[in-house]
N, CA, C and O of each residue as an XYZ file, in Angstrom:
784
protein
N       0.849     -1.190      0.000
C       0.000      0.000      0.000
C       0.886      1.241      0.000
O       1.473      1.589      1.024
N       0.969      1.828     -1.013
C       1.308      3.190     -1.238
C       1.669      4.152     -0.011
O       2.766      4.463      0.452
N       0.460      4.490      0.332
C       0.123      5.448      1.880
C       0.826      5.625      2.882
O       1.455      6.563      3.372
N       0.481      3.819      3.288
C       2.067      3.243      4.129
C       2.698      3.299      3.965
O       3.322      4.058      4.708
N       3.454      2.693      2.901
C       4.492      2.426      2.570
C       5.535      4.111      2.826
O       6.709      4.130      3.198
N       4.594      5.481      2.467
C       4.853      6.630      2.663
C       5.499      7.062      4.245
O       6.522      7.526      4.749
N       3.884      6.466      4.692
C       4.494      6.702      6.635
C       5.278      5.916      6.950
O       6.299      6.276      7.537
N       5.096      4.934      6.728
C       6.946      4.433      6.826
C       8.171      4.884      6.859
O       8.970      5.059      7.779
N       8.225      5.109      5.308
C       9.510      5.886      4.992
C       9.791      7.239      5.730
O      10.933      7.600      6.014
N       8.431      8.108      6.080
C       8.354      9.099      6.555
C       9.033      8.986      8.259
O       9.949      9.652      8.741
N       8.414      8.171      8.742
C       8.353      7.970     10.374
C       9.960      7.760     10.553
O      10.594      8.327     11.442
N      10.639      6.719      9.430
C      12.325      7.074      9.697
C      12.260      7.949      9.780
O      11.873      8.393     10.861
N      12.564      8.777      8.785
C      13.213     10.019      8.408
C      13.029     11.114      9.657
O      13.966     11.744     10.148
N      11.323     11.236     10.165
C      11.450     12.068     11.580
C      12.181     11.464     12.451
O      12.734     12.155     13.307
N      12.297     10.559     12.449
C      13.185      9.569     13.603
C      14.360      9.801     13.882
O      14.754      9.972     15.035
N      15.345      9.852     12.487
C      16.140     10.440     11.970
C      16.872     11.789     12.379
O      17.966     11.965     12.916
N      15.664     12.898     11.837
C      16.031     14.053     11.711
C      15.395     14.682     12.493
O      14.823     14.224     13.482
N      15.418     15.663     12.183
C      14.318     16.866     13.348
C      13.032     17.511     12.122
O      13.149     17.644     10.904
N      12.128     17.741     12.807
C      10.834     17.720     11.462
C      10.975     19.174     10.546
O      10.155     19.572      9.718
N      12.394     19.912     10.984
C      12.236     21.037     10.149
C      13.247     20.144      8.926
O      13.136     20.167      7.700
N      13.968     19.591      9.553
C      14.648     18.664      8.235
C      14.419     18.131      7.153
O      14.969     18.213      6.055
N      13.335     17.424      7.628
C      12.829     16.696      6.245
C      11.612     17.278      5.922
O      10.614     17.663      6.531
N      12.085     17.210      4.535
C      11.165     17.894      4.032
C      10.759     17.224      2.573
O      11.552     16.438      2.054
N       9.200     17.629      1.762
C       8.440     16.997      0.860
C       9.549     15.625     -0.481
O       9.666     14.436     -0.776
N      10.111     17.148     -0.833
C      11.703     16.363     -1.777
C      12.231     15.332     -1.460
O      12.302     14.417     -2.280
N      12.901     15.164      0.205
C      13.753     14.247      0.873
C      12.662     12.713      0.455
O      13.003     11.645     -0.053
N      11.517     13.112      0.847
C      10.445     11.457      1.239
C      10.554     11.533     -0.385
O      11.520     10.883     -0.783
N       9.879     12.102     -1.326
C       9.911     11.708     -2.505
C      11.517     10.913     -2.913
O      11.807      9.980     -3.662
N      12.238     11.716     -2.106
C      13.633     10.987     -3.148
C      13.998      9.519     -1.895
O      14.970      8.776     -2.028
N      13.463      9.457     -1.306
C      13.635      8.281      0.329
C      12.468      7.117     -0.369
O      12.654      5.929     -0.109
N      11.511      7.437     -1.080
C      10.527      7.175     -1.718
C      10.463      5.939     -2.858
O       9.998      4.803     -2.950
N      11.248      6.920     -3.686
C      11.373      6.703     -5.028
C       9.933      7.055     -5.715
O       9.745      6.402     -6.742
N       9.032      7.820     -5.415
C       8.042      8.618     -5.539
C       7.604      9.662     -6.169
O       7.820     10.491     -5.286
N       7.060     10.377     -7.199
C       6.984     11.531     -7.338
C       6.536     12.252     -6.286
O       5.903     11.575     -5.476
N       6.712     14.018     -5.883
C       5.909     14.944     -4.834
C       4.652     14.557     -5.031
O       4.011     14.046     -4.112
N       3.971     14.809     -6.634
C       2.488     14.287     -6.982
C       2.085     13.312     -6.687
O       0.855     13.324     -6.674
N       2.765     11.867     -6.266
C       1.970     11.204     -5.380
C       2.254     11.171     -4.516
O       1.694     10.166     -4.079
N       2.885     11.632     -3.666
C       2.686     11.860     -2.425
C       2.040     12.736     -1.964
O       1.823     12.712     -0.753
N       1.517     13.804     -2.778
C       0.961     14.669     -2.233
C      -0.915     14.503     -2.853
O      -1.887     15.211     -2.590
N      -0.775     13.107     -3.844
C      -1.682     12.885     -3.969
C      -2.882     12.005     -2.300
O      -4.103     11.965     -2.146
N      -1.656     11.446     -1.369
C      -2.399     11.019     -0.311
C      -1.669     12.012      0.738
O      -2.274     11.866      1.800
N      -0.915     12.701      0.857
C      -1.059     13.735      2.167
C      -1.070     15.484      1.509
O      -0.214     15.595      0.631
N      -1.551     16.295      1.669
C      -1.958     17.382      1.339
C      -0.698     18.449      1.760
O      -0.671     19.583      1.280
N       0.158     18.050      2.540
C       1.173     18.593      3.048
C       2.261     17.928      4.082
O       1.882     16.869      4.583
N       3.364     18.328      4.414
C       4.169     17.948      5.293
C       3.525     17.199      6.444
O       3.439     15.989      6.651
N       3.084     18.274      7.155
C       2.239     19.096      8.539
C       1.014     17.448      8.492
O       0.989     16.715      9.481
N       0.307     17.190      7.485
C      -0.443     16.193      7.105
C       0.106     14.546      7.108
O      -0.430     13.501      7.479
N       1.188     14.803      6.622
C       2.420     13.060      6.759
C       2.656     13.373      8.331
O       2.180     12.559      9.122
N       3.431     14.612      8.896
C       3.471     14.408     10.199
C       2.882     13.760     11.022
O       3.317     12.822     11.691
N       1.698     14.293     11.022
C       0.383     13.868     11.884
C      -0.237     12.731     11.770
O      -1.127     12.490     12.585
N       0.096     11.707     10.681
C      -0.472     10.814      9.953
C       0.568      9.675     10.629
O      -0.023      8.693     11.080
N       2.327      9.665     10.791
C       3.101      8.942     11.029
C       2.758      8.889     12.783
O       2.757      7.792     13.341
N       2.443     10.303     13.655
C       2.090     10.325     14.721
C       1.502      9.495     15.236
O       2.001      8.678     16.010
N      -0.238      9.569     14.744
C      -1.140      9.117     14.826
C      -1.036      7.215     14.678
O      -1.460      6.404     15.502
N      -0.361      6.933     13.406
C      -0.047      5.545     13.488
C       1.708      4.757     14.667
O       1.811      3.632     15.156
N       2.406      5.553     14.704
C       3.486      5.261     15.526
C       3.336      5.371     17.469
O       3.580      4.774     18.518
N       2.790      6.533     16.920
C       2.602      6.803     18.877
C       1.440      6.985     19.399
O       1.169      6.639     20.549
N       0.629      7.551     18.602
C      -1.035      7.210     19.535
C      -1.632      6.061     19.344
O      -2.522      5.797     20.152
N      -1.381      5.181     18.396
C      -2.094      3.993     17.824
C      -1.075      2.676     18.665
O      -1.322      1.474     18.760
N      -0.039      3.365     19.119
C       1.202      2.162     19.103
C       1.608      2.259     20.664
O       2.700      1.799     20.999
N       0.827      2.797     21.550
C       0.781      2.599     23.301
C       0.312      1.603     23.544
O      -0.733      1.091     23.142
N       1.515      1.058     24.636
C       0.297      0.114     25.569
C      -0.737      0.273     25.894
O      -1.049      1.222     26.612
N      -1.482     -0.512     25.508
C      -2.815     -0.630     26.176
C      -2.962     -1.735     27.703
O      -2.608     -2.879     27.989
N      -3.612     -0.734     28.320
C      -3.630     -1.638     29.643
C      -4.419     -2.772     29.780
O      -5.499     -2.755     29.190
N      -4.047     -3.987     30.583
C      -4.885     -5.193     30.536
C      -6.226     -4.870     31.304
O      -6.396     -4.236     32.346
N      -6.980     -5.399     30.605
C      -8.558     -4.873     30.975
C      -9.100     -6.387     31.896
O     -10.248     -6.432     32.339
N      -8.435     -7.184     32.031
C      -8.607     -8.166     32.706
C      -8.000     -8.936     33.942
O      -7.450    -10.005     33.680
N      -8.032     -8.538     35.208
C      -7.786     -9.229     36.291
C      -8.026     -9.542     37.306
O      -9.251     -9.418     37.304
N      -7.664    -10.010     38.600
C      -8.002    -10.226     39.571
C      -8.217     -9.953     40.414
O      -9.174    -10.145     41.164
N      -6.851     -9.143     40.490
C      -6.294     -7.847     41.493
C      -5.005     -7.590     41.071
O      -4.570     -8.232     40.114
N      -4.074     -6.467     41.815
C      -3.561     -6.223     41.711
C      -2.186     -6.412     41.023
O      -1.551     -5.776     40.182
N      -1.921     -7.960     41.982
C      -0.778     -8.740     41.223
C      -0.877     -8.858     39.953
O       0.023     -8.694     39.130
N      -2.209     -9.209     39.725
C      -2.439    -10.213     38.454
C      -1.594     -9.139     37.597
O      -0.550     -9.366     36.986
N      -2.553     -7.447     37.733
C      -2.668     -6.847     36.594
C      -0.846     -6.267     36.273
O      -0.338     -6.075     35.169
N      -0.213     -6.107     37.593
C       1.153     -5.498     37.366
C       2.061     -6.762     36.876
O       3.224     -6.491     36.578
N       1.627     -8.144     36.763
C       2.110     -9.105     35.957
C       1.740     -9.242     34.885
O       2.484    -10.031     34.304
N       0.508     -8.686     33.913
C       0.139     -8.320     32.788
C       0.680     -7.092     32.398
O       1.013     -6.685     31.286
N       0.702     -6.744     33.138
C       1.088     -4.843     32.585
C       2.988     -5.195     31.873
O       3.425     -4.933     30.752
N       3.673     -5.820     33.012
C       5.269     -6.502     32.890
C       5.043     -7.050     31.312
O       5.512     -6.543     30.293
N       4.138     -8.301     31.428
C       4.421     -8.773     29.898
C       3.926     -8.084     28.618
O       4.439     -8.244     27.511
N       2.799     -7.245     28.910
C       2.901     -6.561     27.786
C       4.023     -5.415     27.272
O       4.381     -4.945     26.192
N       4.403     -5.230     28.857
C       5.473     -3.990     28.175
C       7.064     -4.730     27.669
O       8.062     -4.145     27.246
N       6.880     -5.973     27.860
C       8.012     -7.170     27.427
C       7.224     -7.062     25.921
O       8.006     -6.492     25.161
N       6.162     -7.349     25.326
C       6.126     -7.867     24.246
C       6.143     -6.773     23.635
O       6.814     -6.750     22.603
N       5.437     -5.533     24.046
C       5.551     -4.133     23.201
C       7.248     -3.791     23.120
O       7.439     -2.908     22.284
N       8.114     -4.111     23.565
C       9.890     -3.367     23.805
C       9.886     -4.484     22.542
O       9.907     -4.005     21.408
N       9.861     -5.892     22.679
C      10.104     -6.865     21.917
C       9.830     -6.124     20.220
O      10.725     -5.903     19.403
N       8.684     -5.911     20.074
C       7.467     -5.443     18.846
C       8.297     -3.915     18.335
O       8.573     -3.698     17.155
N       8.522     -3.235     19.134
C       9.444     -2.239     18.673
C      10.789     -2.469     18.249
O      11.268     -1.982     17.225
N      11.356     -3.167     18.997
C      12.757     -3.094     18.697
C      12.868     -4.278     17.247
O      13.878     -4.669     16.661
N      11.774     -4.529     17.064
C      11.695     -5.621     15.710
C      11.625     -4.328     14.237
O      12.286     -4.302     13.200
N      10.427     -3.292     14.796
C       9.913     -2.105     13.962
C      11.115     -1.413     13.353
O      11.071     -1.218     12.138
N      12.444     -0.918     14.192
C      13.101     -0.319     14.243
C      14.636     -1.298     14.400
O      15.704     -1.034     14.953
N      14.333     -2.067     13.917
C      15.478     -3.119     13.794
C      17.352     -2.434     12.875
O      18.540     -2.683     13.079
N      16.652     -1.623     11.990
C      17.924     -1.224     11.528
C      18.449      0.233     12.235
O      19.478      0.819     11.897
N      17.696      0.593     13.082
C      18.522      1.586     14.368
C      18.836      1.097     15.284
O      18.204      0.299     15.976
N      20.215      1.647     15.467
C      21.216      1.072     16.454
C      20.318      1.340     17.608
O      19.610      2.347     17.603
N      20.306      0.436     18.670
C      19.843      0.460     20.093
C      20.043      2.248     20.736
O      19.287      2.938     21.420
N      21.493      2.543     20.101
C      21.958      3.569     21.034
C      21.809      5.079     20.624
O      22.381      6.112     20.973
N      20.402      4.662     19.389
C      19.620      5.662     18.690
C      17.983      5.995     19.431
O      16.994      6.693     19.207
N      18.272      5.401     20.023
C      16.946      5.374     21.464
C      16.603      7.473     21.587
O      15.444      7.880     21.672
N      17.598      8.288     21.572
C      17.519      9.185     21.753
C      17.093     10.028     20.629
O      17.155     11.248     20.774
N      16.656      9.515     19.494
C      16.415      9.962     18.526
C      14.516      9.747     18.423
O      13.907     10.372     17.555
N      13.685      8.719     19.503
C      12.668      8.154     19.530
C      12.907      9.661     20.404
O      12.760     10.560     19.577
N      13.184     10.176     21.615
C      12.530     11.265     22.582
C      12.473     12.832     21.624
O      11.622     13.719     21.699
N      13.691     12.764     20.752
C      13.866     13.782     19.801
C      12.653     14.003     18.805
O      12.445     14.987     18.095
N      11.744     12.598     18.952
C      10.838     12.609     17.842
C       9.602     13.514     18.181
O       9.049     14.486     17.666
N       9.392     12.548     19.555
C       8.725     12.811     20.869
C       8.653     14.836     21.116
O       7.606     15.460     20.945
N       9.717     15.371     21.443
C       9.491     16.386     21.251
C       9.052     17.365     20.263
O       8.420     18.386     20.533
N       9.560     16.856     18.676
C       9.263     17.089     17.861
C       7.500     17.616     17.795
O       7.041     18.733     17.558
N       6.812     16.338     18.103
C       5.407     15.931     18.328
C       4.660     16.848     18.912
O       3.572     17.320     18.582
N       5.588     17.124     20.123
C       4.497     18.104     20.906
C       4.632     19.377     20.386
O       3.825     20.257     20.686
N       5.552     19.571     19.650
C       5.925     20.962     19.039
C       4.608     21.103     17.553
O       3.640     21.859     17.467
N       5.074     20.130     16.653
C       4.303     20.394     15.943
C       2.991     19.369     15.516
O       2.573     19.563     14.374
N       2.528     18.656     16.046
C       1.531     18.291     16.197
C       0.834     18.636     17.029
O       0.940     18.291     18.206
N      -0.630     19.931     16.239
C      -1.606     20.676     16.884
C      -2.443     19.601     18.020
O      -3.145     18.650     17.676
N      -2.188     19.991     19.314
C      -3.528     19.555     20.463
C      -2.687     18.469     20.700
O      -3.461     17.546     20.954
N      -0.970     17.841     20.793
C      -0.848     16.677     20.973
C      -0.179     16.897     22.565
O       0.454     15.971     23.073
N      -0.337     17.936     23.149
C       0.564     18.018     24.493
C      -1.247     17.526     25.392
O      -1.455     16.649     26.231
N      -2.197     18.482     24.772
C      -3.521     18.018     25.109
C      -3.908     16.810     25.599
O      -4.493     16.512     26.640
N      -3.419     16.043     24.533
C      -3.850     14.408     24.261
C      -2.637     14.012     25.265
O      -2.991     13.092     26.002
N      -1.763     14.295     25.422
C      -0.837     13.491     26.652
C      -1.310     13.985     27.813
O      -1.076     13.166     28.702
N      -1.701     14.658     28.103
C      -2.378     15.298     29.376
C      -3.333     14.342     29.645
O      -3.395     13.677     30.680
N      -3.973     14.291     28.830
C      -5.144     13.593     29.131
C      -5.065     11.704     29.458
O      -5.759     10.840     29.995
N      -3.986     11.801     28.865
C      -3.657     10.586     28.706
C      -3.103      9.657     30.094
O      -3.374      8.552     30.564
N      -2.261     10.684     30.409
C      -1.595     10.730     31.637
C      -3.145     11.110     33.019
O      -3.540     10.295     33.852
N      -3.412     11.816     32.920
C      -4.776     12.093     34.030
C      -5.640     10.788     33.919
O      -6.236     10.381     34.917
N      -5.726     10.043     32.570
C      -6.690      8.929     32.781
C      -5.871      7.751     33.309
O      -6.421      6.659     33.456
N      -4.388      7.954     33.642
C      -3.482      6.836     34.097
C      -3.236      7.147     35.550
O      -2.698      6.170     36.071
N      -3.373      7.876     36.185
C      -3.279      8.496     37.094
C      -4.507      7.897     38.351
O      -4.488      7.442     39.495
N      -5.514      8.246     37.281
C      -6.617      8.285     37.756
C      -7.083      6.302     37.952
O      -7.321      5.579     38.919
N      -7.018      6.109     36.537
C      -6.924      4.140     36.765
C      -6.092      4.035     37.744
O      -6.776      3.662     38.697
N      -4.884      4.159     38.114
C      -3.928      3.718     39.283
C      -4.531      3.904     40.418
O      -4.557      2.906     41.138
N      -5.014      4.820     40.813
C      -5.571      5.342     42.060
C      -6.934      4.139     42.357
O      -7.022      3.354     43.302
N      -7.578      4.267     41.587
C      -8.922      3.140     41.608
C      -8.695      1.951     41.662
O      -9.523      1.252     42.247
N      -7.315      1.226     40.981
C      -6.973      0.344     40.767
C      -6.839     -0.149     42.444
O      -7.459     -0.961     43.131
N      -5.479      0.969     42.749
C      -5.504      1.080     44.411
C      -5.913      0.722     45.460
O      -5.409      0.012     46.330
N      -7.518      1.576     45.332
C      -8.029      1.408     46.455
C      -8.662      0.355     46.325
O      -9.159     -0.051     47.375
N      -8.936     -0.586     44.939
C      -9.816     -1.315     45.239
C      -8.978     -2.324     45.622
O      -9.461     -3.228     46.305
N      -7.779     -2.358     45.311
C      -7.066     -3.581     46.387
C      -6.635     -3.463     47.468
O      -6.231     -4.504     47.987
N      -6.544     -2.336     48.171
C      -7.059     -1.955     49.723
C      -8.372     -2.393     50.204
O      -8.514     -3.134     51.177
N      -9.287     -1.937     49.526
C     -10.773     -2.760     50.020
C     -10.862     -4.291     49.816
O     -11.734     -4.911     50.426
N     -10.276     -4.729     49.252
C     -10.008     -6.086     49.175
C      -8.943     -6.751     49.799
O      -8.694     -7.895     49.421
N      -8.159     -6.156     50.832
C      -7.314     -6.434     51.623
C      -6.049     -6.852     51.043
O      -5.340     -7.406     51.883
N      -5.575     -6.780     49.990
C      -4.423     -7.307     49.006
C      -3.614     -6.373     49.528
O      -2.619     -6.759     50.141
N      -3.833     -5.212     49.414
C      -2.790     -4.376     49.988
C      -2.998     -3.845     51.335
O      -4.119     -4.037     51.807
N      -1.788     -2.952     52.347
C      -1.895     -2.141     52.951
C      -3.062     -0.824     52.596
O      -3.156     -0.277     51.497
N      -3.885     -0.500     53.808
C      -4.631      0.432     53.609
C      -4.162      1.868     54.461
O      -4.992      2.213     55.302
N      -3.324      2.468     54.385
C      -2.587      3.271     54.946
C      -2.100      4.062     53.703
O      -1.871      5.262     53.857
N      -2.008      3.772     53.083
C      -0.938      4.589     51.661
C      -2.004      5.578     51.268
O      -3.176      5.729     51.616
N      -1.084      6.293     50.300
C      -1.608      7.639     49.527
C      -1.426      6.848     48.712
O      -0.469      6.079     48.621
N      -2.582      6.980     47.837
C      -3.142      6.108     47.004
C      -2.310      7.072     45.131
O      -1.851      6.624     44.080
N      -2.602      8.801     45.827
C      -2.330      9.360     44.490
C      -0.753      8.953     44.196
O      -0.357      8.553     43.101
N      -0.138      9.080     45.066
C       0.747      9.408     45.733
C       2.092      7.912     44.968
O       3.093      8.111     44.279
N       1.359      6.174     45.616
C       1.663      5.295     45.128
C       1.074      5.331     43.227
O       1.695      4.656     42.405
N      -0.002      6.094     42.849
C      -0.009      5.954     41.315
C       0.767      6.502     40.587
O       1.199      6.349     39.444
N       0.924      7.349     41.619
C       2.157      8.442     40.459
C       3.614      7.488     40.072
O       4.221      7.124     39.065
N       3.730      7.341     41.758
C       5.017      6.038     41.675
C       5.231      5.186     40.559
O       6.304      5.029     39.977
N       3.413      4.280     40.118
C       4.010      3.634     38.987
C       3.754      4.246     37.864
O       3.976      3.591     36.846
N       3.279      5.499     37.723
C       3.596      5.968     36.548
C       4.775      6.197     35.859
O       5.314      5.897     34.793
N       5.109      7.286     37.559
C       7.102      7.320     36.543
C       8.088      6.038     36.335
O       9.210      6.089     35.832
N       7.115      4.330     37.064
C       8.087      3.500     36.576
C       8.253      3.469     35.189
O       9.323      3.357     34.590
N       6.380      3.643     34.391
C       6.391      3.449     33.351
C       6.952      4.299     32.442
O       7.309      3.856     31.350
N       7.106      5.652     32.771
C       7.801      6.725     31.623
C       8.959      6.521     31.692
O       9.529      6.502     30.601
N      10.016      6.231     33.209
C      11.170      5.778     32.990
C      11.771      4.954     32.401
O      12.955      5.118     32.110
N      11.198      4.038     32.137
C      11.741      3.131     31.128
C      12.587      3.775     29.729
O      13.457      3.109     29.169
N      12.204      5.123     29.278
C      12.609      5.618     28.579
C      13.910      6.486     28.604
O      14.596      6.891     27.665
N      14.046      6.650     29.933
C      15.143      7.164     30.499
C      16.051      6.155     30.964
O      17.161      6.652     31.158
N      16.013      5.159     31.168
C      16.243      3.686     31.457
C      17.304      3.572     30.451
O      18.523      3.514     30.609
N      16.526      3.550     29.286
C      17.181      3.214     27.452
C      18.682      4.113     27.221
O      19.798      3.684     26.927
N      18.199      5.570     27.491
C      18.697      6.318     27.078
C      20.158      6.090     28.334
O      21.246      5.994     27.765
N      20.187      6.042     29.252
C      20.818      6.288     30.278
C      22.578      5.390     30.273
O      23.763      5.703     30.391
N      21.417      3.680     29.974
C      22.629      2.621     29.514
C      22.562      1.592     27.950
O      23.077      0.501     27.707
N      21.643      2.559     27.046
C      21.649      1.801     25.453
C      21.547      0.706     26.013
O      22.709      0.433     26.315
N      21.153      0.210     26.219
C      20.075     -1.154     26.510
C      18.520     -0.993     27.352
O      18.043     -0.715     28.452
N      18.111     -1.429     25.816
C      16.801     -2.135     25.533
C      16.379     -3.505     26.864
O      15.365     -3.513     27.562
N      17.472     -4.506     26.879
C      17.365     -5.204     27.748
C      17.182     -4.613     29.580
O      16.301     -4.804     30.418
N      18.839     -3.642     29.606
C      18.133     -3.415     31.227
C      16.934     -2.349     30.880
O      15.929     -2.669     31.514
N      16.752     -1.332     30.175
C      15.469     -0.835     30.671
C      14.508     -1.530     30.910
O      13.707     -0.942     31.636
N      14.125     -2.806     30.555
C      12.933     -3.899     30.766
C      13.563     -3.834     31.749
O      13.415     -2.939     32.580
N      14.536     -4.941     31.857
C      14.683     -5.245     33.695
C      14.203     -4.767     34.478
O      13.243     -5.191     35.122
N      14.836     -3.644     34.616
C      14.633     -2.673     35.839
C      13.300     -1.941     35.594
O      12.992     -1.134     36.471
N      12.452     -2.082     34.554
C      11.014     -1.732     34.451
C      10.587     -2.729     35.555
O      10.126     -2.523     36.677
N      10.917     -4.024     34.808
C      10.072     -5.374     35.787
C      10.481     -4.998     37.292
O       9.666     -4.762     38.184
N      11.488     -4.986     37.390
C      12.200     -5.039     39.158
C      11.618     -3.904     39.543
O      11.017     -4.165     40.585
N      11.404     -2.229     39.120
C      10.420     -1.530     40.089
C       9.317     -2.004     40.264
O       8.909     -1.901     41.420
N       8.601     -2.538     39.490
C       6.857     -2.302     39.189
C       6.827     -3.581     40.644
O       6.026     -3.501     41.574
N       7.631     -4.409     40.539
C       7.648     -5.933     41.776
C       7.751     -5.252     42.861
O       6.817     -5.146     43.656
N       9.093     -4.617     43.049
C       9.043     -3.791     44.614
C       8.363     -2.833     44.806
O       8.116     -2.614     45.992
N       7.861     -2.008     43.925
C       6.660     -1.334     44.284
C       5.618     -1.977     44.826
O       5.056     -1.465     45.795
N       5.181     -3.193     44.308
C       3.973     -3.415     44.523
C       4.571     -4.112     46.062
O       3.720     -4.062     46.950
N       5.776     -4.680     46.430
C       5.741     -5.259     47.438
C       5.704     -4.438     48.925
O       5.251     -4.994     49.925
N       6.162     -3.237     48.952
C       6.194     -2.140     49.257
C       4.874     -1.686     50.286
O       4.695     -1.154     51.382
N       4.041     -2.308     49.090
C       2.370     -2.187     49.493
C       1.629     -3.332     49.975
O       0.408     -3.346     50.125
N       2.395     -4.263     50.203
C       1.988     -5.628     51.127
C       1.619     -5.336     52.488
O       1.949     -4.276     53.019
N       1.097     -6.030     52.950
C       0.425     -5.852     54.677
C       1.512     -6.859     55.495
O       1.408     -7.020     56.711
């Protein structure tokens, strides 16, 4: 498919570069494309931007397991999906060096810069994770799984920044491998933390 095959080529290249860099010419000649068809399926730059966005990073988050027991269960689902999502990426991005990890946050900023309403959409994104953690929480306090003494906002936030760290994880020691690790090893002592 054409289209794709476009955001593809495109999503390197921001990956790559910084989004004032590349520009219409570069993807056509990254392509092997005329501008005219490419501009026959995106209407502009600003349009592929938002299009590689939309399929790489809003379409391409974990999604949280909607199924468990309690608590354990779910921070042992949450572990393997973020094992199979690191796995699933680092397959995507197979011909960047590991220690190009810093070029994924470069993108990242890119994003919020020029993709209209996308600092919005992380806000929100983040408040509805915030907010699941907290509920998640208490309901395993009312169910006696955990200690009922904790700040509930307080422990969600905790595993939030396990989960954003991971990215700082990458960047810190170019490995893909320990940032999992040490993803898995907080999210465990966190939760043990909160044992009775």
């Amino acid at each position: 498919d054409t289209k794709e095959f476009i955001i593809k080529t495109a999503y390197y290249m921001f990956l790559r570069n910084n989004y004032e860099a590349v520009t219409m010419s570069k993807i056509s000649s990254a392509t092997n494309l005329t501008k005219g068809a490419i501009y026959h399926h995106f209407t502009s730059k600003e349009e592929l931007f938002k299009a590689v966005v939309d399929k790489y990073i809003l379409e391409n988050k974990v999604k949280r397991p909607n199924r468990h027991e309690n608590l354990r269960e779910f921070i042992e689902q949450s572990i393997q999906q973020m094992q199979d999502k690191v796995s699933e990426d680092s397959t995507q991005v197979k011909d960047l060096k590991r220690t190009e990890f810093i070029h994924y946050l470069s993108f990242i900023v890119d994003t919020i810069q020029y993709y209209p309403g996308f600092k919005n959409i992380g806000q929100k994104f983040y408040k509805e994770g915030l907010k699941f953690w907290k509920i998640l929480l208490e309901d395993a306090m009312r169910k006696g799984e955990i200690r009922n003494d904790i700040d509930t906002e307080a422990i969600a936030m905790n595993f939030l920044s396990i989960n954003f760290g991971i990215g700082s994880n990458m960047i810190l020691t170019n490995s893909v491998e320990y940032a999992f690790d040490m993803y898995k090893r907080q999210m465990e002592e966190q939760y043990k933390l909160l044992l009775i």
